[in-house]
Every structure is written in C-alpha cells, then in structure tokens.
PyMOL Python script that loads the backbone (N, CA, C, O; Angstrom):
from pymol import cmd

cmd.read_pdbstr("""\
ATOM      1  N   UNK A   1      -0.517  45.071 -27.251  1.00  0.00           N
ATOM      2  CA  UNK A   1       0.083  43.812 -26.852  1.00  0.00           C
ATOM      3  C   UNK A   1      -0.864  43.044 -25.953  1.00  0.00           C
ATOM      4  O   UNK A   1      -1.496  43.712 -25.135  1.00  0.00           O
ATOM      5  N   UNK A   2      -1.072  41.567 -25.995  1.00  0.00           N
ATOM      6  CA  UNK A   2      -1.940  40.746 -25.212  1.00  0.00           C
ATOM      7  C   UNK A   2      -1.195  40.093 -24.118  1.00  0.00           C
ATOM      8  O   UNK A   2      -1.631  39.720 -23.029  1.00  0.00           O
ATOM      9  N   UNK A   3       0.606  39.982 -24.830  1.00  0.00           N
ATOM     10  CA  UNK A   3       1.463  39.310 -24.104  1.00  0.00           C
ATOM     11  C   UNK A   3       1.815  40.361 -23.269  1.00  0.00           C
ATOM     12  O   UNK A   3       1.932  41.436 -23.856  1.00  0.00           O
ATOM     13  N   UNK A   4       2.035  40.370 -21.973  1.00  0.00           N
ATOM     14  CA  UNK A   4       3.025  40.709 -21.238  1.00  0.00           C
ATOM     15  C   UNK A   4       4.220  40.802 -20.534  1.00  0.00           C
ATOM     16  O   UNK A   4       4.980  41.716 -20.216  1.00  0.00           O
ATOM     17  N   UNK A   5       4.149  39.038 -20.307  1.00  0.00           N
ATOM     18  CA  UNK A   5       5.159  38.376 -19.656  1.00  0.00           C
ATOM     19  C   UNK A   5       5.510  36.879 -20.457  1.00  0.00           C
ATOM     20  O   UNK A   5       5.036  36.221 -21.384  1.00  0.00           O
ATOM     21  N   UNK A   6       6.109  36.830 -19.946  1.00  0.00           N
ATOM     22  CA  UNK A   6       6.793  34.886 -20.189  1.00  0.00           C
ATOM     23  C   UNK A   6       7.441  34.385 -19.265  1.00  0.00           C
ATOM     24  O   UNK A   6       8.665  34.506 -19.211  1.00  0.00           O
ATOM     25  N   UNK A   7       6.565  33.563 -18.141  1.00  0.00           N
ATOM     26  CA  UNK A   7       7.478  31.951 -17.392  1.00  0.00           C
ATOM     27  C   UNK A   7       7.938  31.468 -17.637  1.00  0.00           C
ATOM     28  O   UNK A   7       7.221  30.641 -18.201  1.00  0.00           O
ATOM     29  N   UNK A   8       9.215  31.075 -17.748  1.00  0.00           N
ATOM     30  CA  UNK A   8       9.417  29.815 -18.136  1.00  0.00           C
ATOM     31  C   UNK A   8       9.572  29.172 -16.642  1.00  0.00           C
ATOM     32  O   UNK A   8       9.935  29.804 -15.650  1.00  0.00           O
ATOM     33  N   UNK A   9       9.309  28.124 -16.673  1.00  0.00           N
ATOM     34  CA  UNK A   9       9.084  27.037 -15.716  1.00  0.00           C
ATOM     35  C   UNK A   9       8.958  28.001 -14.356  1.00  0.00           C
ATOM     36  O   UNK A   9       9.260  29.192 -14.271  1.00  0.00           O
ATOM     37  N   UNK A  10       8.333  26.983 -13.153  1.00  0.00           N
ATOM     38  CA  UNK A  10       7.845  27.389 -12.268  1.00  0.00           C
ATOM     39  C   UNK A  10       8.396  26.152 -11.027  1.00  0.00           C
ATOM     40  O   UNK A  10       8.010  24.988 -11.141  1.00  0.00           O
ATOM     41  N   UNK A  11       9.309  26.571  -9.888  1.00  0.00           N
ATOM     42  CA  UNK A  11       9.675  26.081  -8.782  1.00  0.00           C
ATOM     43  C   UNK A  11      10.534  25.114  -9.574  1.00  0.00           C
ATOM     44  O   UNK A  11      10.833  24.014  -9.108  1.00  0.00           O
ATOM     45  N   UNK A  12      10.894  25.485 -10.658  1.00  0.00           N
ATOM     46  CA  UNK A  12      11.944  24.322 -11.966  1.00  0.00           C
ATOM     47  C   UNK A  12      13.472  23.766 -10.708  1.00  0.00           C
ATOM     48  O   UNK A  12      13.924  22.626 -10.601  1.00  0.00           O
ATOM     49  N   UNK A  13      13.777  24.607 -10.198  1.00  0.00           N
ATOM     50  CA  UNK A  13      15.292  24.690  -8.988  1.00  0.00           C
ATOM     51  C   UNK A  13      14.458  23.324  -8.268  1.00  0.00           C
ATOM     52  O   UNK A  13      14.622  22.126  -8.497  1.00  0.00           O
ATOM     53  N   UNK A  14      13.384  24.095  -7.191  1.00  0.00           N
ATOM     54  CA  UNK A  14      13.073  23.530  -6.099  1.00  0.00           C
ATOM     55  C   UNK A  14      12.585  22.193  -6.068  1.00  0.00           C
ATOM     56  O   UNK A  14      12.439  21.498  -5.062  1.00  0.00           O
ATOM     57  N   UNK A  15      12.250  21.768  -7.724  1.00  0.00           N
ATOM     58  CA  UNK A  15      12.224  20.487  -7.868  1.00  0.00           C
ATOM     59  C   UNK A  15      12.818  19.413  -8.913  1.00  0.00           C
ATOM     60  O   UNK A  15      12.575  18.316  -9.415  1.00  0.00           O
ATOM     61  N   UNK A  16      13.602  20.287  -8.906  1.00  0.00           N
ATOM     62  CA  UNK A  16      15.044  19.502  -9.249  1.00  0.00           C
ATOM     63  C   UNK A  16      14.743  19.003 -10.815  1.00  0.00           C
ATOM     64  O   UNK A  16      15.064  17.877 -11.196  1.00  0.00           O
ATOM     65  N   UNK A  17      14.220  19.784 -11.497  1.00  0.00           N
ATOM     66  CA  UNK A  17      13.949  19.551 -13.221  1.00  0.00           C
ATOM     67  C   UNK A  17      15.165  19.951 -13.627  1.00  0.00           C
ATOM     68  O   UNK A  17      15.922  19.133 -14.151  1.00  0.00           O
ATOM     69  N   UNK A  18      15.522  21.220 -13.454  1.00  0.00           N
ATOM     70  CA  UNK A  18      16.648  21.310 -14.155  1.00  0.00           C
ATOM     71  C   UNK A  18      17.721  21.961 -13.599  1.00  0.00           C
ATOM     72  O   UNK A  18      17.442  22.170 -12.419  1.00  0.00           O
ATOM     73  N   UNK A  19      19.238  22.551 -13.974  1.00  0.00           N
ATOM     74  CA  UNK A  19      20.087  22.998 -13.294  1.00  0.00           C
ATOM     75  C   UNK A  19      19.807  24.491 -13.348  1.00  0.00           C
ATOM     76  O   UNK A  19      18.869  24.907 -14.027  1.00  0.00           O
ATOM     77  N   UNK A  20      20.518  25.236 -12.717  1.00  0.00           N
ATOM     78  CA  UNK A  20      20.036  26.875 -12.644  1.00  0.00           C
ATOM     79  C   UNK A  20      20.902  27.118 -14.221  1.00  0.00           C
ATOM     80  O   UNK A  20      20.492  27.870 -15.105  1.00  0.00           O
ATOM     81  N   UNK A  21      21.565  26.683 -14.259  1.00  0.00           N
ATOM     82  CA  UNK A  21      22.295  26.697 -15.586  1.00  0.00           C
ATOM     83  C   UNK A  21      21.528  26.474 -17.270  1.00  0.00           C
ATOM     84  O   UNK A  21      21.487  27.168 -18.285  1.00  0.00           O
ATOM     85  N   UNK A  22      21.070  25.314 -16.930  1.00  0.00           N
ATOM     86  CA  UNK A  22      20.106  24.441 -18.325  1.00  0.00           C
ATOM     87  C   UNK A  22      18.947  25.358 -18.417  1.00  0.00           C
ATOM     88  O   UNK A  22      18.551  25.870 -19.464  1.00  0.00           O
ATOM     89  N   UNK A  23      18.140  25.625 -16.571  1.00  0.00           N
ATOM     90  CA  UNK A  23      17.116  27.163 -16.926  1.00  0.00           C
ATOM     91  C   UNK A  23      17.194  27.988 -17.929  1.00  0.00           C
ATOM     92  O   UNK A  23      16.640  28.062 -19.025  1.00  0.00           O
ATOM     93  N   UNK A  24      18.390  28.918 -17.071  1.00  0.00           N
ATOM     94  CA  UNK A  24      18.986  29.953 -17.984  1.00  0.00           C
ATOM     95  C   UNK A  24      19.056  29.708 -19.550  1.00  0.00           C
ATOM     96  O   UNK A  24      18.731  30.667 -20.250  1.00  0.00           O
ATOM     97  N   UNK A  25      19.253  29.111 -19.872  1.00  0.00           N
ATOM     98  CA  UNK A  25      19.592  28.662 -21.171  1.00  0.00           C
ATOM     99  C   UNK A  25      18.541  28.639 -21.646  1.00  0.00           C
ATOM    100  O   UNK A  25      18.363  29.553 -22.450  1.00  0.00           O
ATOM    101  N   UNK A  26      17.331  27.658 -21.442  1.00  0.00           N
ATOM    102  CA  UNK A  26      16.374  28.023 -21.895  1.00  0.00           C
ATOM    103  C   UNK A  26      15.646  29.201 -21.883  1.00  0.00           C
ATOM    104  O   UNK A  26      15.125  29.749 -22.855  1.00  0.00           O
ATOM    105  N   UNK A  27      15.638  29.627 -20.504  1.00  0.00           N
ATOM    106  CA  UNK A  27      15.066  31.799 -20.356  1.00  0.00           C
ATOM    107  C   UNK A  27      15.163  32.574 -21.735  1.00  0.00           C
ATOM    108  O   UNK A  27      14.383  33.299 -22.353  1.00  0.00           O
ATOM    109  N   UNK A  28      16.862  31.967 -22.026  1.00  0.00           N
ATOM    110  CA  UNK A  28      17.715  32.614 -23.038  1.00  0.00           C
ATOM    111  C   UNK A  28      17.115  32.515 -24.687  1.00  0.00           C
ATOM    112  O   UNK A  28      17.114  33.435 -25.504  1.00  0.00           O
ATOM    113  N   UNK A  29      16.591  31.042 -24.902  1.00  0.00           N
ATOM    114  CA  UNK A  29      16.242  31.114 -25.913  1.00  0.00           C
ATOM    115  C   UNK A  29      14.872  31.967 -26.302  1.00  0.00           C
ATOM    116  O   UNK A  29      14.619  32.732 -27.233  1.00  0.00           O
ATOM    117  N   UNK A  30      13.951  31.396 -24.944  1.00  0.00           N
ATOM    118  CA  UNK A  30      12.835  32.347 -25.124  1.00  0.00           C
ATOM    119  C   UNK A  30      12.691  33.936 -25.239  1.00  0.00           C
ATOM    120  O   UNK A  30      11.732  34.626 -25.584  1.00  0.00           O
ATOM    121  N   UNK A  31      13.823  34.230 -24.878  1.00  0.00           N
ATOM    122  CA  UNK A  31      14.334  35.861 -24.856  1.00  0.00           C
ATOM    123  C   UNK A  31      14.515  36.068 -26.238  1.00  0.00           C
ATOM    124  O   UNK A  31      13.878  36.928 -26.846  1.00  0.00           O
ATOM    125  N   UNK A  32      15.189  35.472 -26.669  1.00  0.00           N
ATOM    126  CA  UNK A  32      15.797  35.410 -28.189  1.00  0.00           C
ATOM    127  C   UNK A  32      14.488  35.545 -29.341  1.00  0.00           C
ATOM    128  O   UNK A  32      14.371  36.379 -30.239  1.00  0.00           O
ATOM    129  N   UNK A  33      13.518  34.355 -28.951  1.00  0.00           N
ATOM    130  CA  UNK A  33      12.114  34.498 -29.844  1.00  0.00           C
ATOM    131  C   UNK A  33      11.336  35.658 -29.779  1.00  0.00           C
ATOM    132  O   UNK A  33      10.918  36.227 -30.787  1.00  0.00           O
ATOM    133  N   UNK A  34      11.128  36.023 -28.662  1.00  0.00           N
ATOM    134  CA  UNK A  34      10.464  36.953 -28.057  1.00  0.00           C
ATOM    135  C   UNK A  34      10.982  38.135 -27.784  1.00  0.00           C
ATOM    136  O   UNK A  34      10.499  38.492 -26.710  1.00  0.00           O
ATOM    137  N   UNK A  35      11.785  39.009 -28.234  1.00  0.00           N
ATOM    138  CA  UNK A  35      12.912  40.360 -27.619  1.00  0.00           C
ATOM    139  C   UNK A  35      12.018  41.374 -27.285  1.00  0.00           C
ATOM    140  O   UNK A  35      12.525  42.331 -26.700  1.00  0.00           O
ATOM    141  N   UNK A  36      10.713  41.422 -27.520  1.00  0.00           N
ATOM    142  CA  UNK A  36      10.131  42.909 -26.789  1.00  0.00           C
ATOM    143  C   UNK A  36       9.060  42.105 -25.409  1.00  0.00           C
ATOM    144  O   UNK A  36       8.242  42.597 -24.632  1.00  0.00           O
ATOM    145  N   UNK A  37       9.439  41.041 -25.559  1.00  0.00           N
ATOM    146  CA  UNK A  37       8.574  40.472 -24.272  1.00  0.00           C
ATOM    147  C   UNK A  37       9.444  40.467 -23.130  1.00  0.00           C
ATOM    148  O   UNK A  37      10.649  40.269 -23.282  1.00  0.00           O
ATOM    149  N   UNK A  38       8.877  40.693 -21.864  1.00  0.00           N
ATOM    150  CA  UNK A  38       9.959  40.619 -20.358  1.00  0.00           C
ATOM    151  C   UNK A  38       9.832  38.585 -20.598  1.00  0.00           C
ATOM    152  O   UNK A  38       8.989  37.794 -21.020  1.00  0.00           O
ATOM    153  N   UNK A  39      11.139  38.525 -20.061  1.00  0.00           N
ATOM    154  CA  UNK A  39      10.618  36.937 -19.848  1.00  0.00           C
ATOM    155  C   UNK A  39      11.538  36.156 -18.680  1.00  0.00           C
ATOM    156  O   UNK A  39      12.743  36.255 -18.908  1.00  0.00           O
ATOM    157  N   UNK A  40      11.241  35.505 -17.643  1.00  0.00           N
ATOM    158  CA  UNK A  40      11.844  35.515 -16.741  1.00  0.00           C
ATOM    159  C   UNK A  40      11.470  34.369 -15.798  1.00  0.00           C
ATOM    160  O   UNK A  40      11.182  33.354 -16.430  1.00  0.00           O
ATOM    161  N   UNK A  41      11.393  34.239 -14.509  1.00  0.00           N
ATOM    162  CA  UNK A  41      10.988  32.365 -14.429  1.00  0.00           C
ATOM    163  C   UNK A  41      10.371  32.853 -12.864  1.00  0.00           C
ATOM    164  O   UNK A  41      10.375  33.939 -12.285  1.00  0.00           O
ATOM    165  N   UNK A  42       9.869  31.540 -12.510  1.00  0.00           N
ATOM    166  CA  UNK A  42       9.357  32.066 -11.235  1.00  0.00           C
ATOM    167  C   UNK A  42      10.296  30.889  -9.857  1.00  0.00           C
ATOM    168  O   UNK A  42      10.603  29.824 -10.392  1.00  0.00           O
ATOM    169  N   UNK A  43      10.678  30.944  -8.522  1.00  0.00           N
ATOM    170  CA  UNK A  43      11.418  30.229  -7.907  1.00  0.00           C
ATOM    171  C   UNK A  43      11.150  30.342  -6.344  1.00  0.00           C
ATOM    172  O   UNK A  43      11.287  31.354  -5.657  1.00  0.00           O
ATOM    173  N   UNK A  44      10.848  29.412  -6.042  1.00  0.00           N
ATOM    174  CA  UNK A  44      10.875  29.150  -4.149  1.00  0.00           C
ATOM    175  C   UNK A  44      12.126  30.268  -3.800  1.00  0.00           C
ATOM    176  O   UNK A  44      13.200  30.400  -4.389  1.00  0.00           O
ATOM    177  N   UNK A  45      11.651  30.935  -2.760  1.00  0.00           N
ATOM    178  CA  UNK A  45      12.234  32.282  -2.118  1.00  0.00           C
ATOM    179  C   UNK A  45      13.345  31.442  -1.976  1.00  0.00           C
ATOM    180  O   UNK A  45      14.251  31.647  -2.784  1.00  0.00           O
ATOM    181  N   UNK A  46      13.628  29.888  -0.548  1.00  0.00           N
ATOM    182  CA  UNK A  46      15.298  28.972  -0.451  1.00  0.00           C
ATOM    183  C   UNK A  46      16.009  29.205  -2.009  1.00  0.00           C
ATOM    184  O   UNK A  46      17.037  29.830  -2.270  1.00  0.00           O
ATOM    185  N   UNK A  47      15.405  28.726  -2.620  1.00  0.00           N
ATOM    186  CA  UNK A  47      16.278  28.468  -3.678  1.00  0.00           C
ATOM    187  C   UNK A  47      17.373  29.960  -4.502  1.00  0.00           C
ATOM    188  O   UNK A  47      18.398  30.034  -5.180  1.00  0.00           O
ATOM    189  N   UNK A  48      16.767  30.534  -4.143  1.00  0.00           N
ATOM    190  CA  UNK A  48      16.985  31.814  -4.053  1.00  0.00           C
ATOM    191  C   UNK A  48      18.692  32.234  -2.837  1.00  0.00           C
ATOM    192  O   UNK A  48      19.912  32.378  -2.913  1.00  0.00           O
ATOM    193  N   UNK A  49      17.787  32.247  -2.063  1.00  0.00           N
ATOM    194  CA  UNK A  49      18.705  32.291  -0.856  1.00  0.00           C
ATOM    195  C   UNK A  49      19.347  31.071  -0.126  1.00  0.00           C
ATOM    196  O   UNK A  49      19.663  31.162   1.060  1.00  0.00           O
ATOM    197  N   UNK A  50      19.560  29.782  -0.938  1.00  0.00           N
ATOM    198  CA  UNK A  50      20.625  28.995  -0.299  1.00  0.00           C
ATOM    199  C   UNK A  50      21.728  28.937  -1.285  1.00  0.00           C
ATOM    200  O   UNK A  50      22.776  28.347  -1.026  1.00  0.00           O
ATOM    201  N   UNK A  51      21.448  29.724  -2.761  1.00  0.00           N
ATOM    202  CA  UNK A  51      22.511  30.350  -3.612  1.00  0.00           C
ATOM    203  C   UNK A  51      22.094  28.995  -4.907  1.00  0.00           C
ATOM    204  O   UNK A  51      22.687  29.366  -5.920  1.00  0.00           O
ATOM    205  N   UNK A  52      21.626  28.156  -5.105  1.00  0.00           N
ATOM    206  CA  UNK A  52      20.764  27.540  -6.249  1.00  0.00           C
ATOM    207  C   UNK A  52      21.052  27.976  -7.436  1.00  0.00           C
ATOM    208  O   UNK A  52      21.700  27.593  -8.409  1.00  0.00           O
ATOM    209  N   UNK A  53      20.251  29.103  -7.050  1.00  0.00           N
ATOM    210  CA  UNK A  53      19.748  30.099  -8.298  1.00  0.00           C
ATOM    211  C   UNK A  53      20.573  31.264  -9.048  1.00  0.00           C
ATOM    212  O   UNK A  53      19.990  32.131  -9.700  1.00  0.00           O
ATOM    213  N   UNK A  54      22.250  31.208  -8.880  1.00  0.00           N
ATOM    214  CA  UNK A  54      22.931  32.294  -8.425  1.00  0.00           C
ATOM    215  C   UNK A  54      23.161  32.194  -9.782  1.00  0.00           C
ATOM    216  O   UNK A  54      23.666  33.255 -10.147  1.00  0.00           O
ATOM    217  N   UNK A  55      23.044  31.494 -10.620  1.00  0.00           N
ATOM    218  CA  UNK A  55      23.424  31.632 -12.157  1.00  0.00           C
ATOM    219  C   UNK A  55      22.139  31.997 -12.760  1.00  0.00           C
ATOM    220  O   UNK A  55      22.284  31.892 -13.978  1.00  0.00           O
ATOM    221  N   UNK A  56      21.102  32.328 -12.511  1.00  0.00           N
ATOM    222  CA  UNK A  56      19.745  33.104 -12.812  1.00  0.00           C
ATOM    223  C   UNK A  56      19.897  34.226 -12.540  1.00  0.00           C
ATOM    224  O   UNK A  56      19.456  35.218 -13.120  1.00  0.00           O
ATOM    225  N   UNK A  57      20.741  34.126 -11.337  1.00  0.00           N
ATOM    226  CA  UNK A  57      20.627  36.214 -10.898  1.00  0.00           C
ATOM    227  C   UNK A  57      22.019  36.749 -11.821  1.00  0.00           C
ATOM    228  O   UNK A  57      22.200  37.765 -12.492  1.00  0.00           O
ATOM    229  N   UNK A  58      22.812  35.673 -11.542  1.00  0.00           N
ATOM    230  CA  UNK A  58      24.308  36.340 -12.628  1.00  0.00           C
ATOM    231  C   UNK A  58      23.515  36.546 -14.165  1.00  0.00           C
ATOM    232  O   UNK A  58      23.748  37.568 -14.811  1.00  0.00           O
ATOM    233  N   UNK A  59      22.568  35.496 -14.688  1.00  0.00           N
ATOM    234  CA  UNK A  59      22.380  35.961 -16.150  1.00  0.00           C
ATOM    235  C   UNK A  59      21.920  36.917 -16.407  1.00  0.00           C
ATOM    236  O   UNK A  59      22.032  37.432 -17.519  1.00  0.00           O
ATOM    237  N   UNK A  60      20.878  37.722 -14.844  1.00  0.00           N
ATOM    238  CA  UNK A  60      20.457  38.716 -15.431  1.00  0.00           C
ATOM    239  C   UNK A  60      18.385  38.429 -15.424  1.00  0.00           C
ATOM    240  O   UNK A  60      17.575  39.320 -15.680  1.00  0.00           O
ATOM    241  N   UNK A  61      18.113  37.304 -15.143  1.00  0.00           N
ATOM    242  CA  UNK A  61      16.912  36.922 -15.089  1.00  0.00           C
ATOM    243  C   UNK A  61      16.336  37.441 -13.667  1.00  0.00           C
ATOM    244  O   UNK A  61      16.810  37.397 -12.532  1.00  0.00           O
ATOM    245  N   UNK A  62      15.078  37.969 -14.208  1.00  0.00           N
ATOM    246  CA  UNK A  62      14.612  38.305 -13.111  1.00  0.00           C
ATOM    247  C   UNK A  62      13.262  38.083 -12.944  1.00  0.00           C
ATOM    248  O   UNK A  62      12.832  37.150 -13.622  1.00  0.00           O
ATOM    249  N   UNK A  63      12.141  38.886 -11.966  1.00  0.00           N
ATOM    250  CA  UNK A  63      11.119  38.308 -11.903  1.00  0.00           C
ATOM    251  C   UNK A  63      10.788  36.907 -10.715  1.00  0.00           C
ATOM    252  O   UNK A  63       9.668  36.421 -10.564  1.00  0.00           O
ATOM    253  N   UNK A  64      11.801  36.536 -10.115  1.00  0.00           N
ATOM    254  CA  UNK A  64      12.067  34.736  -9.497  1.00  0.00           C
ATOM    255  C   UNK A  64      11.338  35.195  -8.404  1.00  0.00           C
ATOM    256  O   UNK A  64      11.090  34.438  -7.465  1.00  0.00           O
TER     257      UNK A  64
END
""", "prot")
cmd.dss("prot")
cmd.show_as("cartoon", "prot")
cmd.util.cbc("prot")
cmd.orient("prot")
C-alpha cells in the first residue's frame, strides 16, 4: 500500500467551511470509496473542546 491515510479537510470547523455534520458526511463518503483506507479529518484542539466537533466524535471519526 502507498496510501495510508485520508484528510479530509483540514481546520474545516475552525473556519467555518462546513458544519461538523456536512464534514461527517463527506468523511463518510470517502470511507465508502476507500474501505481498507483509515480516513479521518484533522481539527483545531477548541473546536474539539468547545463541543463543535461532537458529531465527528459521535460518528466515530477520528484522527482530529
């Protein structure tokens, strides 16, 4: 394997591109293309811990 991982978007919360929700969704599809790849997003530690992101940690995405 060359792949290891998959980002999808980067500080996507902390600057307000998309909802933690619309993320997920996308995470989701890329999961879907990809099923033996980890794939997961990356996120400002706040966003994290002012609860933002709480539908990223409920889906199960990790890696943030």
């Amino acid at each position: 394997e060359v792949v290891h991982s998959i980002t999808v978007g980067s500080e996507t919360l902390y600057r307000g591109n998309l909802s933690a929700e619309k993320l997920l969704k996308r995470i989701n599809q890329v999961k879907k293309q990809f099923p033996k790849i980890d794939v997961g997003t990356v996120e400002s530690w706040n966003k994290i811990a002012d609860g933002t992101a709480n539908a990223l940690i409920e889906g199960g995405v990790y890696y943030m």
